[in-house]
N, C-alpha and C positions, 0 to 999 in steps of 0.2 A: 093597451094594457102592458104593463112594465113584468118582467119577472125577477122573482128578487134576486139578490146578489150573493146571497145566504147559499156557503156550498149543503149539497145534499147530505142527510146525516149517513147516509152510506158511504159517500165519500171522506169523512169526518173518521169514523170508525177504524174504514181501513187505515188512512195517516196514522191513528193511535195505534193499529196492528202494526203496521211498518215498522211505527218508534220501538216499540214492545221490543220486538223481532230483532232491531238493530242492536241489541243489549247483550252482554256476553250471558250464557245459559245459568252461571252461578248466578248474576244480578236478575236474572227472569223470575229465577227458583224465587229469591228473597224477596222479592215484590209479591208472589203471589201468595208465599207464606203469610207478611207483613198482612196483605191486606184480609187473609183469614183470618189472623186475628184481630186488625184493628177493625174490622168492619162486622166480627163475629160470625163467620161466615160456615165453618164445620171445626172441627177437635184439630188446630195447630197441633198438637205435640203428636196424636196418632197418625196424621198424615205425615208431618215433616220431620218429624225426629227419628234420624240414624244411629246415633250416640247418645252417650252420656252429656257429652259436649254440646251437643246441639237440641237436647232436653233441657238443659242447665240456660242456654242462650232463649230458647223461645219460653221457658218461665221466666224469664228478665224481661226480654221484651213486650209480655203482657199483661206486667205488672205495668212496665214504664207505661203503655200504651193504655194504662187505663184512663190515664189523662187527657186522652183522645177526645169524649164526651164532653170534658169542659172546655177546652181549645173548640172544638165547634161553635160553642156557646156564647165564644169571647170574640170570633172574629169582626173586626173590627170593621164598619160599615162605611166608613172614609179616613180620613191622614190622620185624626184629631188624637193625636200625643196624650192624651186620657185613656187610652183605648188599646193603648200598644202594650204598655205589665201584662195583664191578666191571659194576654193570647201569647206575646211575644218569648217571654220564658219558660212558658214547660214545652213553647213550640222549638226552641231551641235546644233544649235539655235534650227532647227528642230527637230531635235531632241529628243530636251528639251523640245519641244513643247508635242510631241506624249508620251516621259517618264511621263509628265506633266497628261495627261489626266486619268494616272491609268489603261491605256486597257492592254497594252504591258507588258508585266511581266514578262520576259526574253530577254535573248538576241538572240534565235533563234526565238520565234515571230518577235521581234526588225527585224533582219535579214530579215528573208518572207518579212517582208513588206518591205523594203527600196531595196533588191537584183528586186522587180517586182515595185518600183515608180524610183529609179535613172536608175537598168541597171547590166548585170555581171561587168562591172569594175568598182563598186562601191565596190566590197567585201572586195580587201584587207586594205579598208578603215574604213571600218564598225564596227569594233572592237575597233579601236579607236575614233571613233565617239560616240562612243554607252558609253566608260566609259567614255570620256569628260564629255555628256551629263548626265549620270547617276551618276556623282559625284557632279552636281551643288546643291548649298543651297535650291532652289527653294521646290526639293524633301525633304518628312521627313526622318529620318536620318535612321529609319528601313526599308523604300523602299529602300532608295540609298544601303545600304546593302545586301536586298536579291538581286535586278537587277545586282549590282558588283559580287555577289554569283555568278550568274545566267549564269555566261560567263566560258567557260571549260579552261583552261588551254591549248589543242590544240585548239579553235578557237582564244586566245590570243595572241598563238606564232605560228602560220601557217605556214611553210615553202614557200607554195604559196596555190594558188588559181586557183578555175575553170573558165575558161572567157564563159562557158557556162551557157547561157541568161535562165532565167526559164521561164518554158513551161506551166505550170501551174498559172493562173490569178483566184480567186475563187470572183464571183460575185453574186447578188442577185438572189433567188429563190424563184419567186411566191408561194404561199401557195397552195396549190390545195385539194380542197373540194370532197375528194370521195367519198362520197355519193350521189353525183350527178356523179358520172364515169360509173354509172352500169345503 
């Protein structure tokens, strides 16, 4: 009898902790916010909003982010150039929204977050989404640079992709006051 080659999803999880982990605290913040709202998950603006400023930004982004439900809708089930509009553009738009905001500062945060708001079959999409996005005017011309940096050469040209869904969702963490635990 063989065993498979398939790592354990325990060990899968933690990788995805590690990655998480390895992300500076502001891009942590913005992925866990992102994914409460694009996944629906509690009240974004009562948990995450400190300001006006950052009230004003997460009613943007759940407006744009309504378009989430139909990007899921549209991904596209193999290469076939019929298939790419209807996912490809508001996936971008979005994009450009999130590159927009200054949290995301690579293209493997980029990734974390869009592989746990669209889905595994958004991956071998992702790459190309992500330089669309990271080449628009909107960005200054030394961001658009390092985020174009910021993509390897194998996640550029990937042979294929994993359609395995990630297991890890990193969400908000009450504060907890130990001095009061003893």
């Amino acid at each position: 009898m063989g065993t498979s080659a398939k790592p354990a999803d325990g060990q899968v999880t933690l990788a995805e902790l590690r990655e998480f982990a390895s992300f500076p605290a502001a891009t942590q913040r913005y992925i866990r916010r992102s994914l409460d709202i694009g996944l629906h998950r509690r009240d974004a603006m009562k948990l995450w909003s400190r300001d006006m400023v950052e009230e004003a930004s997460i009613r943007a982004q759940a407006r744009i982010y309504g378009r989430l439900d139909d990007i899921k809708l549209h991904v596209p089930d193999d290469s076939g150039l019929e298939q790419v509009e209807p996912f490809m553009v508001p996936l971008v738009t979005i994009s450009a929204f999130d590159l927009g905001q200054d949290r995301l500062g690579s293209f493997s945060s980029y990734r974390f977050l869009y592989e746990r708001l669209i889905g595994a079959g958004a991956r071998p999409w992702l790459p190309g989404a992500f330089c669309a996005a990271a080449s628009l005017p909107h960005l200054h011309p030394d961001k658009r640079r390092l985020l174009l940096q910021s993509i390897s050469e194998a996640a550029a040209t990937a042979a294929g992709w994993s359609n395995r869904e990630p297991t890890f969702y990193p969400e908000w963490v009450e504060k907890v006051d130990l001095s009061k635990a003893n």
